[in-house]
N, CA, C and O atoms as a MOPAC input file, in Angstrom:
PM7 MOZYME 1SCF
protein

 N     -7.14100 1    28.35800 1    25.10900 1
 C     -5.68700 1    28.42300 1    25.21600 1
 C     -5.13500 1    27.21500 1    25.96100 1
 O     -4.03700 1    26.73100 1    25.68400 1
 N     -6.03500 1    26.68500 1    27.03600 1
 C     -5.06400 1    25.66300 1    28.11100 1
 C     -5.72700 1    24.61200 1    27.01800 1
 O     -5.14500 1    23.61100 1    27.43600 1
 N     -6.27400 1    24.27700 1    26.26600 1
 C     -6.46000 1    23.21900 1    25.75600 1
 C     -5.87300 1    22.98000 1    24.56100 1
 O     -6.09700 1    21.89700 1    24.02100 1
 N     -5.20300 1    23.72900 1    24.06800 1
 C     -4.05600 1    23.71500 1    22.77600 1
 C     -2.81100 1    23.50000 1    23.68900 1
 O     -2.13400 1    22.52700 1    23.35800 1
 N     -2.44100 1    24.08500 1    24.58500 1
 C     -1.28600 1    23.77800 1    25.48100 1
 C     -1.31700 1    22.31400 1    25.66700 1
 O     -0.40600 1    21.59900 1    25.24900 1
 N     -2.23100 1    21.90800 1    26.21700 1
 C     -2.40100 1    20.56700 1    26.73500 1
 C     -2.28900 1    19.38900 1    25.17300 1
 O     -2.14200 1    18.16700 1    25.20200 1
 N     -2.34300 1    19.75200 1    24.67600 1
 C     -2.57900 1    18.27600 1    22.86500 1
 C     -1.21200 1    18.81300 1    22.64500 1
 O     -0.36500 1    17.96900 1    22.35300 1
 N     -0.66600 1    20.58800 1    22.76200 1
 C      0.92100 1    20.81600 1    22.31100 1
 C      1.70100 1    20.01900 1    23.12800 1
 O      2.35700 1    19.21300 1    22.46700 1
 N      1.85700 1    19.95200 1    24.21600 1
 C      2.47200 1    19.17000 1    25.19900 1
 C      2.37300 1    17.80000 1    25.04100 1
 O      3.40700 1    17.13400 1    25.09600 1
 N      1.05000 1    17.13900 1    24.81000 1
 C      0.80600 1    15.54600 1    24.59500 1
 C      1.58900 1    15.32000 1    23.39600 1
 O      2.37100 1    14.37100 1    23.43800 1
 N      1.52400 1    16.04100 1    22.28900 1
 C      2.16700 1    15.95800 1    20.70900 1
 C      3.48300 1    15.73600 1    21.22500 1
 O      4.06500 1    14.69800 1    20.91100 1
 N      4.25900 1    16.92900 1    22.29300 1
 C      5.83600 1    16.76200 1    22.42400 1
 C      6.17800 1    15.79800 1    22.93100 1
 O      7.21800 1    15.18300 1    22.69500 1
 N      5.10100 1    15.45500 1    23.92700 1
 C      5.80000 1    14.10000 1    24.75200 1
 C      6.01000 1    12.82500 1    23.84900 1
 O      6.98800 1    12.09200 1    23.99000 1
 N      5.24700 1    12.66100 1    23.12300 1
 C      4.74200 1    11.82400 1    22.35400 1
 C      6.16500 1    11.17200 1    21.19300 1
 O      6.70600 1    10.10500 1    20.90100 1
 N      6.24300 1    12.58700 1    20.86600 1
 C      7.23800 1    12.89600 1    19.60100 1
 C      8.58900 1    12.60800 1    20.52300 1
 O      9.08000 1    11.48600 1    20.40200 1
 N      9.06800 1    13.30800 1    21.21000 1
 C     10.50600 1    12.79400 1    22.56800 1
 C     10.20300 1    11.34300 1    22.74400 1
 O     11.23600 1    10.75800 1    22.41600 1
 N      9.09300 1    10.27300 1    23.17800 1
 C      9.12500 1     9.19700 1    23.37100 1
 C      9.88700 1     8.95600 1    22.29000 1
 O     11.11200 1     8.84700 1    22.24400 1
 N      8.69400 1     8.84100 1    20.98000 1
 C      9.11500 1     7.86600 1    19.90700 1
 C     10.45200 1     8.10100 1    19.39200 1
 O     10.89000 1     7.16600 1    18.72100 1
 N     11.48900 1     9.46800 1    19.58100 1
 C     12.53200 1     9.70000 1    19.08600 1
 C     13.65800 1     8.31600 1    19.66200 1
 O     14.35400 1     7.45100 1    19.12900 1
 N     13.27400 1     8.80800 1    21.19200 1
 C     14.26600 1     8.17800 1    21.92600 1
 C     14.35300 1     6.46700 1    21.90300 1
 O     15.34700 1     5.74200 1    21.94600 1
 N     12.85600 1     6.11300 1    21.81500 1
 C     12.86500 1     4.40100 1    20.76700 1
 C     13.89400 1     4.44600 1    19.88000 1
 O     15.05700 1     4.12600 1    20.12800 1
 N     13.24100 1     5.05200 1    18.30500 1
 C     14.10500 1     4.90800 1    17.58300 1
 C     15.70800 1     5.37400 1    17.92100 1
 O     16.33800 1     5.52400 1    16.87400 1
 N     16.30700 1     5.56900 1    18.83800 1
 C     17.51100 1     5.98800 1    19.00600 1
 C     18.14200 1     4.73100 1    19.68900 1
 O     19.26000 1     4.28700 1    19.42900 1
 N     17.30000 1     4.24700 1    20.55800 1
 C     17.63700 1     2.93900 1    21.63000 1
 C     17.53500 1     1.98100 1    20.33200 1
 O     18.57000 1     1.32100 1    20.24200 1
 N     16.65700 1     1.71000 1    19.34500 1
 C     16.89400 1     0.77400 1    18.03900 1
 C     17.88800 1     0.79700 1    17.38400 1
 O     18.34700 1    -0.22500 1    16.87500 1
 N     18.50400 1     2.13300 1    17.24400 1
 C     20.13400 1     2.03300 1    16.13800 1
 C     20.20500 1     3.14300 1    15.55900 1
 O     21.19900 1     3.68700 1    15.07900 1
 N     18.59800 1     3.67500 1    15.61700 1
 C     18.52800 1     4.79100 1    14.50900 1
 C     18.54100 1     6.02100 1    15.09700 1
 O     18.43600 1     6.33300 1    16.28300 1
 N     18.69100 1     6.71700 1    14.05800 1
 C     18.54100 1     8.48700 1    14.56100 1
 C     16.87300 1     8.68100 1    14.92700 1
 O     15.83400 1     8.05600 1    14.71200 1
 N     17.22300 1     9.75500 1    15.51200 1
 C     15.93000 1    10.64800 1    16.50200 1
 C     15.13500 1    10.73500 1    15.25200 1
 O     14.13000 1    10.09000 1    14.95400 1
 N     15.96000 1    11.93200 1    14.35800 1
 C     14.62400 1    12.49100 1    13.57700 1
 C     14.28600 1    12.33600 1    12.49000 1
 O     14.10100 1    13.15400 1    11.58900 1
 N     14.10400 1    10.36700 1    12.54600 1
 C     13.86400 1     9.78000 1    11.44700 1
 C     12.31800 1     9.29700 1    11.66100 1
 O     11.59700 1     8.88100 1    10.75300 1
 N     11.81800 1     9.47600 1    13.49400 1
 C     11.03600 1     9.43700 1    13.98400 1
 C      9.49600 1    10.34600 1    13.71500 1
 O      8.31100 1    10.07000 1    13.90700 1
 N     10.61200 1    12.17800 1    12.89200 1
 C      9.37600 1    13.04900 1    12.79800 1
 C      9.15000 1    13.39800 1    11.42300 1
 O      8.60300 1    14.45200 1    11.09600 1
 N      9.61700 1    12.41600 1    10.50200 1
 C      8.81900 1    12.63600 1     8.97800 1
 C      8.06700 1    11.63600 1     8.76100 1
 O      8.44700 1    10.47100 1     8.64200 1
 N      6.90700 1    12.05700 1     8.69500 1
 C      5.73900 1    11.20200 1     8.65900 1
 C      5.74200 1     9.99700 1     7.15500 1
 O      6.45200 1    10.45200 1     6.25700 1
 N      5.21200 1     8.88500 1     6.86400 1
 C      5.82200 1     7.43300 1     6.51400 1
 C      7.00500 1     6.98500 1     6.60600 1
 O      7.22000 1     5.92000 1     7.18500 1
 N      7.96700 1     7.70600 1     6.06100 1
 C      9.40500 1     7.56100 1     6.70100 1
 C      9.49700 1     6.97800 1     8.01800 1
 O     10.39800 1     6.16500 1     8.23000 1
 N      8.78100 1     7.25000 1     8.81900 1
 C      8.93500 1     7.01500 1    10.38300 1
 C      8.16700 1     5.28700 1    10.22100 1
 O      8.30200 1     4.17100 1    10.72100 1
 N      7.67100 1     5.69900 1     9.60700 1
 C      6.55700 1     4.02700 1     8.96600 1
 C      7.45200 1     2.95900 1     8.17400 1
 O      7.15700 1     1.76400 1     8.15600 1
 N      8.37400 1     3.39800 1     7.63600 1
 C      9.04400 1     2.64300 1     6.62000 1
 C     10.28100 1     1.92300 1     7.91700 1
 O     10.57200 1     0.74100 1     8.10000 1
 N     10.76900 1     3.11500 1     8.60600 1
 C     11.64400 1     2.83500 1     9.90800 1
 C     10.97100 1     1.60300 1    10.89100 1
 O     11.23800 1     0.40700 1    10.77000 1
 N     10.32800 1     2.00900 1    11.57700 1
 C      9.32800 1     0.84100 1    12.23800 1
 C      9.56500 1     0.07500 1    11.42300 1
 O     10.54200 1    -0.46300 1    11.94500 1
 N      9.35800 1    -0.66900 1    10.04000 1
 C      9.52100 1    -1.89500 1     9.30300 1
 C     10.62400 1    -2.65600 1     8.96500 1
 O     10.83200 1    -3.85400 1     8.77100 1
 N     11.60000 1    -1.12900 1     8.93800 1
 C     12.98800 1    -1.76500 1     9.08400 1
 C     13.47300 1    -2.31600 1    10.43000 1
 O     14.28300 1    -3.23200 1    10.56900 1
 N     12.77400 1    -1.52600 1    11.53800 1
 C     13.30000 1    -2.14900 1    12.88500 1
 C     12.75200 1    -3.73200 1    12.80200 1
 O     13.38600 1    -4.77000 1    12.61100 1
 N     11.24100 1    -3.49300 1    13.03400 1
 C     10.62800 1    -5.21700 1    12.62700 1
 C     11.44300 1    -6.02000 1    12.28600 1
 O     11.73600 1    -6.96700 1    13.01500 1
 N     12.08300 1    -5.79500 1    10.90600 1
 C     12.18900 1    -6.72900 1     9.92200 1
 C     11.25600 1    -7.46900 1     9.57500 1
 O     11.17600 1    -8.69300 1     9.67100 1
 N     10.21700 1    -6.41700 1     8.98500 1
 C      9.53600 1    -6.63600 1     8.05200 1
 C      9.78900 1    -6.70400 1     6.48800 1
 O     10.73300 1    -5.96200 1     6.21500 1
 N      9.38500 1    -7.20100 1     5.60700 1
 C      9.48800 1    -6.75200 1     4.10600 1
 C      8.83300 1    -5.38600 1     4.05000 1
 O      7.71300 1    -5.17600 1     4.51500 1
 N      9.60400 1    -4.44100 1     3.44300 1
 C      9.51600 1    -2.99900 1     3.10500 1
 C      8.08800 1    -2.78700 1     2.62500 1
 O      7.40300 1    -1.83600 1     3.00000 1
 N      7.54900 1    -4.01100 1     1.51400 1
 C      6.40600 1    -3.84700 1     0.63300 1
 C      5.28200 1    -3.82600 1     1.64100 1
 O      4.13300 1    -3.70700 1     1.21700 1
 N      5.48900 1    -3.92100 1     2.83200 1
 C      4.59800 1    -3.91500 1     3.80700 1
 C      4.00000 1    -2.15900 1     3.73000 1
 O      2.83200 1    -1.91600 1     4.03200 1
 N      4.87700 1    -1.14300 1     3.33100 1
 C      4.79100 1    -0.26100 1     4.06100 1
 C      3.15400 1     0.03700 1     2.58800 1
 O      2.18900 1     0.77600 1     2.78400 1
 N      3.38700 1    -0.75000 1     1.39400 1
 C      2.03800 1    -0.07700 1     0.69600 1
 C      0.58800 1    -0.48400 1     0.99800 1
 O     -0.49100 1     0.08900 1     0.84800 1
 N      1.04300 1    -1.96400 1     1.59000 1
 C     -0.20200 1    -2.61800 1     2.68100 1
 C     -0.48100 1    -1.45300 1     3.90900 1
 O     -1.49300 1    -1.65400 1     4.57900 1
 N      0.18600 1    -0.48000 1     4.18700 1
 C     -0.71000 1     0.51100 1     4.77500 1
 C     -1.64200 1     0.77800 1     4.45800 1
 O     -2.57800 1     0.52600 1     5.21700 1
 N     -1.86200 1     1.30500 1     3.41800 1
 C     -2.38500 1     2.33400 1     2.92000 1
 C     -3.83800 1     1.32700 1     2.06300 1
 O     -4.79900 1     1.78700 1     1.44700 1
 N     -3.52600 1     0.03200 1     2.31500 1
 C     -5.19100 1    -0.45900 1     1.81400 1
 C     -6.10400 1    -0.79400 1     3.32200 1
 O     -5.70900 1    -1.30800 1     4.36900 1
 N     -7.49200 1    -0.26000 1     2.92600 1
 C     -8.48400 1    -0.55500 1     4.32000 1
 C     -8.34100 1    -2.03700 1     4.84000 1
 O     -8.05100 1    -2.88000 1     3.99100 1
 N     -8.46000 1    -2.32000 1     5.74700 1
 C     -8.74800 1    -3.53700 1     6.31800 1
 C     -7.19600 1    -4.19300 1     6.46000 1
 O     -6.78900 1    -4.69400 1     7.50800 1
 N     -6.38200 1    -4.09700 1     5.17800 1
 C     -5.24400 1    -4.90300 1     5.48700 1
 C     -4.10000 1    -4.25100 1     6.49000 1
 O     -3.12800 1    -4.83400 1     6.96800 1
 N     -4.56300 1    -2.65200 1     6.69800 1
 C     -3.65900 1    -1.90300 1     7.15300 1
 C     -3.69100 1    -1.99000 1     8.72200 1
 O     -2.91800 1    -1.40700 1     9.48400 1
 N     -4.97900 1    -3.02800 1     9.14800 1
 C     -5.18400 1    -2.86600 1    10.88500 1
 C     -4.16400 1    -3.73100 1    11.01800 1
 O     -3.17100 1    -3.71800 1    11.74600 1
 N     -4.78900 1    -4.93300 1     9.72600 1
 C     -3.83100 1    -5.97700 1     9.88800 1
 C     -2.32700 1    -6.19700 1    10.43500 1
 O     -1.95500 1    -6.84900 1    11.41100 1
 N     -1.55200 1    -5.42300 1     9.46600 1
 C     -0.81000 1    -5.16300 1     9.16800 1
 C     -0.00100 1    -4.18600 1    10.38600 1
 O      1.19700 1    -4.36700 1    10.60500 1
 N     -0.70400 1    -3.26700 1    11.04700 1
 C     -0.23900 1    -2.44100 1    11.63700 1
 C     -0.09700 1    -3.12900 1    13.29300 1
 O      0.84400 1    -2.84200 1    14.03300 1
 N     -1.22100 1    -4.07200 1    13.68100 1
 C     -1.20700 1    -4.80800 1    14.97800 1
 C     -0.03700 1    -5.71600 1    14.33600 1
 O      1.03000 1    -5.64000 1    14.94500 1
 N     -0.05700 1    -6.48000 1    13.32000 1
 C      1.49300 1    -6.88400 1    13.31700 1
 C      2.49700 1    -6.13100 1    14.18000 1
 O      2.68800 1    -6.33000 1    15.38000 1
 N      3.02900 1    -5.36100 1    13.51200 1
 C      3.85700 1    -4.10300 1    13.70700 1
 C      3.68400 1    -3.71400 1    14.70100 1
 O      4.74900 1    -3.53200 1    15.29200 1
 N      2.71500 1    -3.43000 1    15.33700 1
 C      3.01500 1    -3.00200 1    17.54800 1
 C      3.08900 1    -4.75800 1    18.15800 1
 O      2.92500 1    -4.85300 1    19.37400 1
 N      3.28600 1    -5.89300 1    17.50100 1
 C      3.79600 1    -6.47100 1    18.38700 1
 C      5.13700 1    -7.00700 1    17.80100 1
 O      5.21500 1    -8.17000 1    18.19800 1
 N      6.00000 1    -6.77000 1    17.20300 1
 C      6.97100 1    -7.94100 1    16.33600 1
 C      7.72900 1    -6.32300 1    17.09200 1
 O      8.68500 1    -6.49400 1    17.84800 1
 N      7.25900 1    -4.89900 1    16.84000 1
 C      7.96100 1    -3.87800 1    17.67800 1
 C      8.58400 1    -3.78000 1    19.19600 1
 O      9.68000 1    -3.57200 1    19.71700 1
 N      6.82000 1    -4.13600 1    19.71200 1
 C      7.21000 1    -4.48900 1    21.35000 1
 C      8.19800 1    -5.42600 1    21.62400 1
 O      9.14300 1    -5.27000 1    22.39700 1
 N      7.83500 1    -6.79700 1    20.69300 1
 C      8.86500 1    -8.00500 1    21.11600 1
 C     10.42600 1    -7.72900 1    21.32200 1
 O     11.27300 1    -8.23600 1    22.05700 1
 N     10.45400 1    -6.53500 1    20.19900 1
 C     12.04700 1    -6.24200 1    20.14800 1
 C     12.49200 1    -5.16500 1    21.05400 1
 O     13.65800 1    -4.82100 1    21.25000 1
 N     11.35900 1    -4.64400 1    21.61400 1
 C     12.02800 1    -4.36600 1    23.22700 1
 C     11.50000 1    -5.25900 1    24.47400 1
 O     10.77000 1    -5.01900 1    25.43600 1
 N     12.28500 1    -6.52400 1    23.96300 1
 C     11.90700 1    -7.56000 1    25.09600 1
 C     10.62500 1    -7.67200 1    26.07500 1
 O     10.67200 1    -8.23500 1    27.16900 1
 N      9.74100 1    -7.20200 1    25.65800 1
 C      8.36700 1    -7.09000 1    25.87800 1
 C      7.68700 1    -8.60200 1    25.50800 1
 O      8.28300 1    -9.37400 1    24.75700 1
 N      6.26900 1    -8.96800 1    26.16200 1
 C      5.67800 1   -10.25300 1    25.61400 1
 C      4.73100 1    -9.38900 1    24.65700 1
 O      4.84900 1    -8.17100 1    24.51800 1
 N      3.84000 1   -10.12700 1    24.06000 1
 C      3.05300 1    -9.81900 1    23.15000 1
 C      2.25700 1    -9.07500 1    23.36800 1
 O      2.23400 1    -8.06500 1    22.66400 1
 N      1.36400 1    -9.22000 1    24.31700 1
 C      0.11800 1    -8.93300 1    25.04600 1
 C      0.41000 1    -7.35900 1    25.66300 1
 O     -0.21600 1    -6.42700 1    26.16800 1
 N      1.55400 1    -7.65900 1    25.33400 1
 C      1.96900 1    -5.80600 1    25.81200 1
 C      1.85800 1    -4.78800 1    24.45900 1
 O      2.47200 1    -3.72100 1    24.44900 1
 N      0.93000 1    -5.26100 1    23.20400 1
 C      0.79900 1    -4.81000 1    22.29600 1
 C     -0.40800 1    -3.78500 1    22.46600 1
 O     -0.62000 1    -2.68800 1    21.94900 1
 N     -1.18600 1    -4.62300 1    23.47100 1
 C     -2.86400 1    -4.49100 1    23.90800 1
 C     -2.58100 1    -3.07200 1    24.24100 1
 O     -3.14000 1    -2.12800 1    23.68300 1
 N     -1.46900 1    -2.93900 1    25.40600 1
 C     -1.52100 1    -1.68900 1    26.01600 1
 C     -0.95800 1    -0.61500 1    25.06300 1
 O     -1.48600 1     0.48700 1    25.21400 1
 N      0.22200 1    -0.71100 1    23.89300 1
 C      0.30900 1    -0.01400 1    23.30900 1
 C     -1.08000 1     0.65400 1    22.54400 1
 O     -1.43300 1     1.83300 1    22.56700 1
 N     -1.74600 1    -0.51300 1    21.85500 1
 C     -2.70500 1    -0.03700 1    20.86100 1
 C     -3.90500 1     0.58100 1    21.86200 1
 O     -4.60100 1     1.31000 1    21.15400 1
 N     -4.38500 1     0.56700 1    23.17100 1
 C     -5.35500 1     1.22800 1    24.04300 1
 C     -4.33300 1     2.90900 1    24.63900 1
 O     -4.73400 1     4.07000 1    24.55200 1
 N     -3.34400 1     2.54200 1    25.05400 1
 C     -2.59800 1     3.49900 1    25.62600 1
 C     -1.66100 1     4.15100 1    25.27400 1
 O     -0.80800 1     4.45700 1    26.10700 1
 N     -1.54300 1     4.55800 1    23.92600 1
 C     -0.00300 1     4.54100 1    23.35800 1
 C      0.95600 1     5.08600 1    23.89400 1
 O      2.09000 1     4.63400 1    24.05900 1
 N      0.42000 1     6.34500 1    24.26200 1
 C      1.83500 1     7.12100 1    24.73300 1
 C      1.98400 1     7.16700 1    26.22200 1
 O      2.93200 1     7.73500 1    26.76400 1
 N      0.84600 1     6.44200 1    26.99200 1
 C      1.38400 1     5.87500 1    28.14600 1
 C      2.75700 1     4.72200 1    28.20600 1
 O      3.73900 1     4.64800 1    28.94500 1
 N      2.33200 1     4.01000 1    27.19700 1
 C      3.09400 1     3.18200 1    26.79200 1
 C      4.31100 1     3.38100 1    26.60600 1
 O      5.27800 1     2.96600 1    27.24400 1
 N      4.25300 1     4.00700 1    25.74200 1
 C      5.57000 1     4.63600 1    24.63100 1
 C      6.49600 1     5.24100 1    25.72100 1
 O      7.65800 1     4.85400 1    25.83900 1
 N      5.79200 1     6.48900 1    26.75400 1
 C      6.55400 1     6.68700 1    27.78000 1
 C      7.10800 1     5.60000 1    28.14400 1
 O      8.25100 1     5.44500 1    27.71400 1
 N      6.58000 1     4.58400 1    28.95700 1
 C      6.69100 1     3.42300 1    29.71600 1
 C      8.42000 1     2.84100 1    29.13600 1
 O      9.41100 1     2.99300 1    29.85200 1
 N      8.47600 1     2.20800 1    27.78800 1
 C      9.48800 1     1.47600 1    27.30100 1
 C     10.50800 1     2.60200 1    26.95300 1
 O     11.71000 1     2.41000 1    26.77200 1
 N      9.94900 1     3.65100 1    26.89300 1
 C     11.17900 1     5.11300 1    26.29400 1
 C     12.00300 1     5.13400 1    27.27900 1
 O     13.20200 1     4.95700 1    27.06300 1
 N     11.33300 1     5.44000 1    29.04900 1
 C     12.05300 1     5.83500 1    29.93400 1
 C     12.04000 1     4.87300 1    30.58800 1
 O     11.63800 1     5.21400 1    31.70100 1
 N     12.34200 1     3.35100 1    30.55400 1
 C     12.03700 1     2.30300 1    31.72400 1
 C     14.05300 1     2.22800 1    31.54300 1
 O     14.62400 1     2.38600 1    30.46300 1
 N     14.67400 1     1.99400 1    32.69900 1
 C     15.79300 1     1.31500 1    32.49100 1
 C     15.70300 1     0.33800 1    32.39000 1
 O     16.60600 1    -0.28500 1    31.83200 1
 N     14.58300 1    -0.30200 1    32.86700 1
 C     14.83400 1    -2.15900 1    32.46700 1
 C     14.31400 1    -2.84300 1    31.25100 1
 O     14.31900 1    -4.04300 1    30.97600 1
 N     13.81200 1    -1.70400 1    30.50400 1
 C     13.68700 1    -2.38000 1    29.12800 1
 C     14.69000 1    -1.95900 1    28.01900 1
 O     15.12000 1    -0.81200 1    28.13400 1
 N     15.05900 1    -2.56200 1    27.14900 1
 C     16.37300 1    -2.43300 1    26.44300 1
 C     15.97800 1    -3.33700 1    24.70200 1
 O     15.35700 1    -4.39700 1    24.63500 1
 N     16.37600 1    -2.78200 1    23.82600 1
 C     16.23900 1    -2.84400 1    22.48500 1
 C     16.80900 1    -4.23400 1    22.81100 1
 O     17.61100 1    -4.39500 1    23.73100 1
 N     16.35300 1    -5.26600 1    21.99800 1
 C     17.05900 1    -6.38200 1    21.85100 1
 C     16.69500 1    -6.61600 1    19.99800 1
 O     15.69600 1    -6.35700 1    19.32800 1
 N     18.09000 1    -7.24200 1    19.63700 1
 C     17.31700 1    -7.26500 1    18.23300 1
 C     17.66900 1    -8.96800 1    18.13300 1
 O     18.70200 1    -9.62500 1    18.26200 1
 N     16.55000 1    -9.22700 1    17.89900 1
 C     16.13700 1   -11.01100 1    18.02500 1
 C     17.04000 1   -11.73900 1    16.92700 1
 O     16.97300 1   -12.95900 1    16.78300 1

């Protein structure tokens, strides 16, 4: 029981971070909890080309592709690069981190 509590709770926090990103980006909350949709969003924040989002879905190009995407993301919350590292090791330490920091702020480049 305390260990379904505990991944239910990590899932919510998780899910409240990433809402409140995408909300500080322009967009609505719960564009955050339909799964690729939320993938296609991230690409639009990027400004990435959209066709990126089918380069998911092939092996190898999709790491590629996706470490793109946690840093061209971070950058646009005025973050340096290297702050990608901690996303992709820590995410939702992370994710907390830039969700609730007042001193970080959406910038769109």
């Amino acid at each position: 029981m305390n260990e379904e509590l505990i991944r239910l709770s990590y899932y919510l926090f998780g899910t409240i971070c990433i809402w409140l990103l995408f909300i500080e980006a322009g967009e609505k909350g719960w564009k955050s909890l339909i799964p690729i949709y939320n993938i296609y969003i991230i690409i639009k924040i990027t400004d990435k080309p959209t066709w990126w989002l089918i380069l998911l879905f092939i092996p190898i190009a999709n790491v590629i592709i996706g470490l793109i995407l946690f840093v061209t993301f971070i950058k646009k919350f005025n973050q340096p690069a290297w702050h990608a590292i901690l996303m992709l090791f820590l995410p939702h330490f992370y994710v907390f981190y830039i969700a609730f920091s007042e001193k970080i702020v959406y910038k769109d480049l």
